[in-house]
N, C-alpha and C positions, 0 to 999 in steps of 0.2 A: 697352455699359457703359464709360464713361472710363477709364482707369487712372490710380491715383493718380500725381505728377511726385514723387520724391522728390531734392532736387538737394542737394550736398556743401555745408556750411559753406563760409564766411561767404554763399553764395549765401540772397536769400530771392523765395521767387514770389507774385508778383503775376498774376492771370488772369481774361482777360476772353470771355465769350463773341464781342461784336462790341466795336471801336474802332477810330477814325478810322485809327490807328496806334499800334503801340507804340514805337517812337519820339520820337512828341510823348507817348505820355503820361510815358515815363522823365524826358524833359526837364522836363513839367512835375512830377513826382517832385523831377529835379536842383534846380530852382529853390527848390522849396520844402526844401532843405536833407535831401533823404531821403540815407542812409550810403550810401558803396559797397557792391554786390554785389547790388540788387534788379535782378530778372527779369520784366520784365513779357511774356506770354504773351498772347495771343489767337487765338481758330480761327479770325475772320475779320477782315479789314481792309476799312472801305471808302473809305479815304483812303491807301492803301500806298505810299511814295515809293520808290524807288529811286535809284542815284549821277545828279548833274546834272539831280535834279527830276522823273526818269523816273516815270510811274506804274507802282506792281509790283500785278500781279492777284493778288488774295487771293484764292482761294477758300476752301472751306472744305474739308480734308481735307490741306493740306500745314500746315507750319510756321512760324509766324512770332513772333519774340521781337526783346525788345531790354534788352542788359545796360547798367545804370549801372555807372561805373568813378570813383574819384579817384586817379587811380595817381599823384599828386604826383612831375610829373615836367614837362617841356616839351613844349609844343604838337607841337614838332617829331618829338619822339621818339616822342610816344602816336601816331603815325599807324604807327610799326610793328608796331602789334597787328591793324591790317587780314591782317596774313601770316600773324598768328598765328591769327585768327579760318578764315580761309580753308583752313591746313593743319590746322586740329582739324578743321571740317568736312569737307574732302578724304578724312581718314581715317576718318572715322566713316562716313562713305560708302562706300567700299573695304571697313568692314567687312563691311557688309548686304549687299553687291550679289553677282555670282557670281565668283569666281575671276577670270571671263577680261577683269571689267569694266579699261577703259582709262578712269582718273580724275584730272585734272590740275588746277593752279590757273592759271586767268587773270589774269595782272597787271593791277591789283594788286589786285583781290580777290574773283575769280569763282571757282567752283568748275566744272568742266565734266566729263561723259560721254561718251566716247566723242565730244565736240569740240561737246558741244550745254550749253548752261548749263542746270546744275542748282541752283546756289545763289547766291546776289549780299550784299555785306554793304557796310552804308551805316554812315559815322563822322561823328558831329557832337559837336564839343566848345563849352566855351564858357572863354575863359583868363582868368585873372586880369591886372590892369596890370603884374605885370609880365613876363608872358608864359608862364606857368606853367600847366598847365591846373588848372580849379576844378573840371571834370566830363567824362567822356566818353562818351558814349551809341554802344552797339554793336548796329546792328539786324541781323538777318539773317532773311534768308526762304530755304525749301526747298521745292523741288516735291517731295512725296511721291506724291501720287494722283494728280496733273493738271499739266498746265504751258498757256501759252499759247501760240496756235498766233501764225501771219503777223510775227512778230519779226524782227527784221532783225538778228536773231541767231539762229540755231536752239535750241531749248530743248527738256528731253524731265525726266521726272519716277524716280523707283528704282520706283515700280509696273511703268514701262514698260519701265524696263532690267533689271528681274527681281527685284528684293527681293521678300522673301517680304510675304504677303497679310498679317503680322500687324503686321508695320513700321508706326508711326505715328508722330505727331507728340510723344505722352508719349515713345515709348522714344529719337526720335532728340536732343531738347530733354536726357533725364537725360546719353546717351549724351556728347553735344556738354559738357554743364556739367561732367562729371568731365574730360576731356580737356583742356580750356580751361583751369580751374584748374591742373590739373597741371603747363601750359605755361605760364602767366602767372609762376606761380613761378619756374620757367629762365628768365625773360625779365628777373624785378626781380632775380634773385640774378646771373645770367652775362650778360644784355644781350642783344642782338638776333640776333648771331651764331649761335647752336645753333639759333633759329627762324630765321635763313636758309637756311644748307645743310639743313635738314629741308624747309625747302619748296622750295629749288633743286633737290630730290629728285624733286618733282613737278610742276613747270611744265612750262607748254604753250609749244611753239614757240619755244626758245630757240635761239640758231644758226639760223634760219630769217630768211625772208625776211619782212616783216610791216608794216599800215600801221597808222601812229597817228593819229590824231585826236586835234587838240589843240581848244581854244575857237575860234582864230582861222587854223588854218592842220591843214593834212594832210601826213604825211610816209611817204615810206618809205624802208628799211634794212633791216639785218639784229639782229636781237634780239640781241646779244653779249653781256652780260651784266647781271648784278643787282650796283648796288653795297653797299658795308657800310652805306646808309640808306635800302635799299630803292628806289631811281632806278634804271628802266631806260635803259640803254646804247645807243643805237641807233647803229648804223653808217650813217652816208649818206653816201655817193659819197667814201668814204676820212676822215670827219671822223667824232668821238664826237658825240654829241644827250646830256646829262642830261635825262630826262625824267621828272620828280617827278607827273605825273598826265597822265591821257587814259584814249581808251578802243583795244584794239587787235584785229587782224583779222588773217587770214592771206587 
Protein backbone atom coordinates (compact mmCIF):
# COMPACT_ATOMS: atom_id res chain seq x y z
CA UNK A 1 0.00 0.00 0.00
CA UNK A 2 1.44 3.60 -0.86
CA UNK A 3 1.66 6.09 1.73
CA UNK A 4 0.09 9.08 1.45
CA UNK A 5 3.21 12.36 0.62
CA UNK A 6 1.87 14.90 2.69
CA UNK A 7 4.51 17.91 1.92
CA UNK A 8 4.51 21.66 3.92
CA UNK A 9 3.04 24.69 2.16
CA UNK A 10 3.67 26.43 -0.35
CA UNK A 11 4.98 22.92 -1.66
CA UNK A 12 2.29 21.23 -4.08
CA UNK A 13 2.89 17.44 -5.62
CA UNK A 14 2.57 16.37 -8.70
CA UNK A 15 3.13 12.40 -9.31
CA UNK A 16 3.61 10.15 -11.68
CA UNK A 17 3.71 6.46 -11.90
CA UNK A 18 6.55 6.36 -15.06
CA UNK A 19 8.05 9.60 -16.88
CA UNK A 20 10.71 10.41 -19.06
CA UNK A 21 12.04 12.62 -16.12
CA UNK A 22 10.85 14.86 -13.65
CA UNK A 23 12.86 17.26 -14.65
CA UNK A 24 11.60 17.86 -18.09
CA UNK A 25 8.43 17.63 -16.84
CA UNK A 26 8.99 20.66 -14.06
CA UNK A 27 10.51 22.60 -16.95
CA UNK A 28 7.78 21.90 -19.10
CA UNK A 29 5.34 22.96 -15.88
CA UNK A 30 8.05 26.15 -15.77
CA UNK A 31 7.19 27.04 -19.18
CA UNK A 32 3.86 26.92 -19.07
CA UNK A 33 3.87 29.60 -16.18
CA UNK A 34 3.05 26.95 -13.29
CA UNK A 35 3.88 29.10 -9.55
CA UNK A 36 6.78 28.21 -7.38
CA UNK A 37 7.00 25.25 -5.17
CA UNK A 38 5.43 22.27 -7.52
CA UNK A 39 6.99 18.78 -6.86
CA UNK A 40 6.87 16.57 -9.41
CA UNK A 41 7.53 12.87 -8.17
CA UNK A 42 7.71 9.62 -10.02
CA UNK A 43 8.66 5.77 -8.99
CA UNK A 44 10.16 5.48 -12.30
CA UNK A 45 12.26 7.29 -14.86
CA UNK A 46 12.95 6.11 -18.25
CA UNK A 47 14.87 8.97 -19.58
CA UNK A 48 16.88 10.06 -15.91
CA UNK A 49 19.67 12.54 -16.70
CA UNK A 50 22.04 13.26 -14.25
CA UNK A 51 25.07 16.46 -14.14
CA UNK A 52 26.94 16.75 -17.70
CA UNK A 53 24.07 14.65 -19.49
CA UNK A 54 24.92 11.47 -17.53
CA UNK A 55 22.13 8.85 -17.67
CA UNK A 56 20.83 8.22 -13.87
CA UNK A 57 19.24 4.60 -13.54
CA UNK A 58 15.86 4.86 -12.30
CA UNK A 59 14.64 1.99 -11.00
CA UNK A 60 11.80 1.55 -9.30
CA UNK A 61 12.03 1.48 -5.35
CA UNK A 62 14.39 4.54 -4.89
CA UNK A 63 13.48 8.37 -5.15
CA UNK A 64 13.33 10.61 -7.58
CA UNK A 65 11.59 14.19 -7.67
CA UNK A 66 12.20 17.58 -9.08
CA UNK A 67 11.32 20.89 -7.37
CA UNK A 68 10.32 24.26 -9.40
CA UNK A 69 11.70 27.25 -7.65
CA UNK A 70 11.28 31.33 -8.80
CA UNK A 71 13.54 32.40 -6.00
CA UNK A 72 13.77 36.09 -8.00
CA UNK A 73 17.25 36.24 -7.53
CA UNK A 74 20.44 35.99 -10.12
CA UNK A 75 21.49 33.05 -12.19
CA UNK A 76 24.56 33.22 -10.20
CA UNK A 77 23.36 33.17 -6.86
CA UNK A 78 20.42 30.34 -7.38
CA UNK A 79 23.26 27.89 -7.98
CA UNK A 80 23.95 28.07 -4.25
CA UNK A 81 20.98 26.06 -3.52
CA UNK A 82 22.84 22.93 -5.02
CA UNK A 83 24.51 23.02 -1.20
CA UNK A 84 21.53 23.60 0.21
CA UNK A 85 19.77 20.70 -1.77
CA UNK A 86 22.74 18.46 -0.95
CA UNK A 87 23.05 19.32 3.00
CA UNK A 88 19.16 18.72 3.52
CA UNK A 89 19.61 15.48 1.91
CA UNK A 90 23.09 14.61 3.81
CA UNK A 91 20.98 14.86 6.71
CA UNK A 92 18.05 13.33 6.14
CA UNK A 93 20.19 10.45 5.46
CA UNK A 94 22.25 10.68 8.69
CA UNK A 95 18.77 10.49 10.08
CA UNK A 96 17.70 6.91 8.77
CA UNK A 97 20.88 5.26 8.58
CA UNK A 98 22.66 3.74 11.98
CA UNK A 99 24.57 5.78 14.22
CA UNK A 100 28.07 4.69 13.11
CA UNK A 101 26.98 5.63 9.30
CA UNK A 102 29.96 8.21 7.79
CA UNK A 103 27.84 10.57 5.42
CA UNK A 104 29.41 13.50 3.59
CA UNK A 105 28.66 15.98 0.60
CA UNK A 106 30.48 15.69 -2.67
CA UNK A 107 31.27 19.10 -4.19
CA UNK A 108 29.31 20.40 -5.36
CA UNK A 109 26.46 18.37 -5.06
CA UNK A 110 26.71 14.49 -4.36
CA UNK A 111 25.63 13.15 -1.24
CA UNK A 112 28.02 9.97 -0.40
CA UNK A 113 28.27 6.83 2.31
CA UNK A 114 30.73 5.72 3.56
CA UNK A 115 32.59 7.41 0.28
CA UNK A 116 30.26 5.59 -2.32
CA UNK A 117 27.35 8.00 -3.98
CA UNK A 118 24.19 7.80 -2.60
CA UNK A 119 22.34 10.86 -3.84
CA UNK A 120 23.18 13.31 -6.95
CA UNK A 121 21.18 16.55 -7.69
CA UNK A 122 20.95 18.15 -11.17
CA UNK A 123 20.02 22.40 -11.51
CA UNK A 124 18.66 23.74 -14.54
CA UNK A 125 17.47 27.30 -14.77
CA UNK A 126 16.20 29.23 -17.55
CA UNK A 127 17.11 33.50 -16.84
CA UNK A 128 15.41 36.31 -17.83
CA UNK A 129 17.34 39.18 -20.46
CA UNK A 130 18.36 40.46 -17.94
CA UNK A 131 20.03 37.86 -16.13
CA UNK A 132 17.77 37.23 -13.50
CA UNK A 133 16.55 33.85 -13.10
CA UNK A 134 12.67 33.20 -14.53
CA UNK A 135 12.82 29.44 -13.06
CA UNK A 136 14.81 26.89 -11.42
CA UNK A 137 14.20 23.38 -11.51
CA UNK A 138 15.95 21.07 -8.59
CA UNK A 139 15.98 17.43 -9.58
CA UNK A 140 17.23 14.86 -7.26
CA UNK A 141 17.51 11.06 -7.23
CA UNK A 142 18.25 8.70 -4.16
CA UNK A 143 19.09 5.11 -3.96
CA UNK A 144 16.86 3.81 -1.48
CA UNK A 145 16.52 -0.12 -2.53
CA UNK A 146 19.12 -0.41 -5.28
CA UNK A 147 21.91 1.42 -6.71
CA UNK A 148 23.91 0.80 -9.96
CA UNK A 149 26.71 -1.39 -10.08
CA UNK A 150 30.28 -0.92 -12.57
CA UNK A 151 30.23 3.12 -12.06
CA UNK A 152 33.22 4.66 -12.24
CA UNK A 153 32.19 5.85 -9.13
CA UNK A 154 31.21 3.57 -6.50
CA UNK A 155 27.51 3.84 -5.36
CA UNK A 156 25.64 1.75 -2.78
CA UNK A 157 21.71 2.51 -1.65
CA UNK A 158 20.48 3.11 2.75
CA UNK A 159 18.75 -0.49 2.23
CA UNK A 160 22.35 -1.51 1.92
CA UNK A 161 23.92 0.68 4.54
CA UNK A 162 21.24 -0.37 7.09
CA UNK A 163 18.08 1.77 7.09
CA UNK A 164 15.31 0.11 8.29
CA UNK A 165 13.01 -2.07 5.80
CA UNK A 166 10.19 0.62 6.16
CA UNK A 167 12.38 3.66 4.72
CA UNK A 168 10.83 4.63 1.36
CA UNK A 169 10.56 6.85 -1.01
CA UNK A 170 7.13 8.77 0.50
CA UNK A 171 8.92 9.02 4.07
CA UNK A 172 12.35 10.23 2.52
CA UNK A 173 10.57 12.82 -0.33
CA UNK A 174 8.07 14.42 3.06
CA UNK A 175 11.43 14.07 5.16
CA UNK A 176 13.68 16.04 2.39
CA UNK A 177 10.46 18.72 1.72
CA UNK A 178 10.17 19.90 5.39
CA UNK A 179 13.98 20.31 5.65
CA UNK A 180 14.52 22.00 2.44
CA UNK A 181 11.80 24.58 3.21
CA UNK A 182 13.12 25.19 6.49
CA UNK A 183 16.62 25.97 4.92
CA UNK A 184 15.45 27.89 1.84
CA UNK A 185 14.14 30.32 4.46
CA UNK A 186 17.80 30.90 6.11
CA UNK A 187 19.05 31.21 2.77
CA UNK A 188 16.33 34.31 1.32
CA UNK A 189 16.33 35.83 4.86
CA UNK A 190 20.66 35.50 6.06
CA UNK A 191 22.25 34.38 2.46
CA UNK A 192 24.29 31.62 1.76
CA UNK A 193 26.59 31.73 4.58
CA UNK A 194 24.72 29.66 7.44
CA UNK A 195 24.18 27.00 4.35
CA UNK A 196 27.97 27.12 3.97
CA UNK A 197 29.57 26.32 7.32
CA UNK A 198 26.44 23.81 7.77
CA UNK A 199 27.61 22.04 4.90
CA UNK A 200 31.44 22.74 5.34
CA UNK A 201 30.28 20.57 8.34
CA UNK A 202 30.00 17.66 6.10
CA UNK A 203 32.18 17.63 3.20
CA UNK A 204 34.22 14.98 1.81
CA UNK A 205 37.90 15.39 1.37
CA UNK A 206 38.73 18.75 2.20
CA UNK A 207 42.54 19.31 2.96
CA UNK A 208 43.04 16.29 0.92
CA UNK A 209 44.79 15.48 -1.88
CA UNK A 210 42.07 15.25 -4.97
CA UNK A 211 41.68 15.38 -8.84
CA UNK A 212 39.19 17.55 -10.86
CA UNK A 213 38.10 17.09 -13.91
CA UNK A 214 37.26 20.04 -15.76
CA UNK A 215 35.47 19.70 -19.67
CA UNK A 216 38.81 20.33 -21.21
CA UNK A 217 41.71 19.53 -18.90
CA UNK A 218 42.33 17.42 -15.38
CA UNK A 219 44.06 18.71 -12.48
CA UNK A 220 45.35 17.92 -9.25
CA UNK A 221 45.86 19.71 -5.80
CA UNK A 222 44.94 19.85 -2.49
CA UNK A 223 41.08 20.76 -1.76
CA UNK A 224 41.86 24.02 0.57
CA UNK A 225 38.79 25.43 0.86
CA UNK A 226 35.18 26.47 -0.13
CA UNK A 227 34.76 29.93 -1.01
CA UNK A 228 31.69 32.62 0.26
CA UNK A 229 30.19 31.45 -3.55
CA UNK A 230 30.45 28.18 -3.35
CA UNK A 231 34.05 27.62 -5.69
CA UNK A 232 36.40 25.18 -4.76
CA UNK A 233 39.86 26.32 -3.88
CA UNK A 234 42.25 23.97 -5.31
CA UNK A 235 45.93 24.21 -4.42
CA UNK A 236 48.29 23.32 -7.38
CA UNK A 237 51.89 23.18 -7.00
CA UNK A 238 51.67 26.43 -4.66
CA UNK A 239 49.04 28.54 -6.88
CA UNK A 240 45.00 28.81 -5.84
CA UNK A 241 42.54 27.15 -9.10
CA UNK A 242 38.79 28.85 -8.54
CA UNK A 243 36.90 26.13 -9.61
CA UNK A 244 33.14 26.99 -10.08
CA UNK A 245 32.23 23.42 -11.61
CA UNK A 246 33.77 19.81 -12.38
CA UNK A 247 33.53 16.61 -11.17
CA UNK A 248 36.09 15.43 -8.16
CA UNK A 249 38.00 12.10 -7.03
CA UNK A 250 40.29 11.19 -4.48
Amino acid sequence: MTQKVRLPSPFKLVTYDTIDSTNEEAKRLARDGVPSGVVVWAKEQTSGIGRRGRKWISEIGNLYFSILLRPDCSAFKAMQLSFLASLCMAENIKDVLPDTAIVNCKWPNDVLVEERKISGILLETQTLPQGDIDWLVIGIGLNIKSFPEDLEFPATSLTHEGAKNDICAEIMLELFSHRFLSNYKIWKEMGFEPIRKAWLCRVAWIGEKITVRLEHETLVGKFKALDKDGALILLDNGDERRITAGDIFV
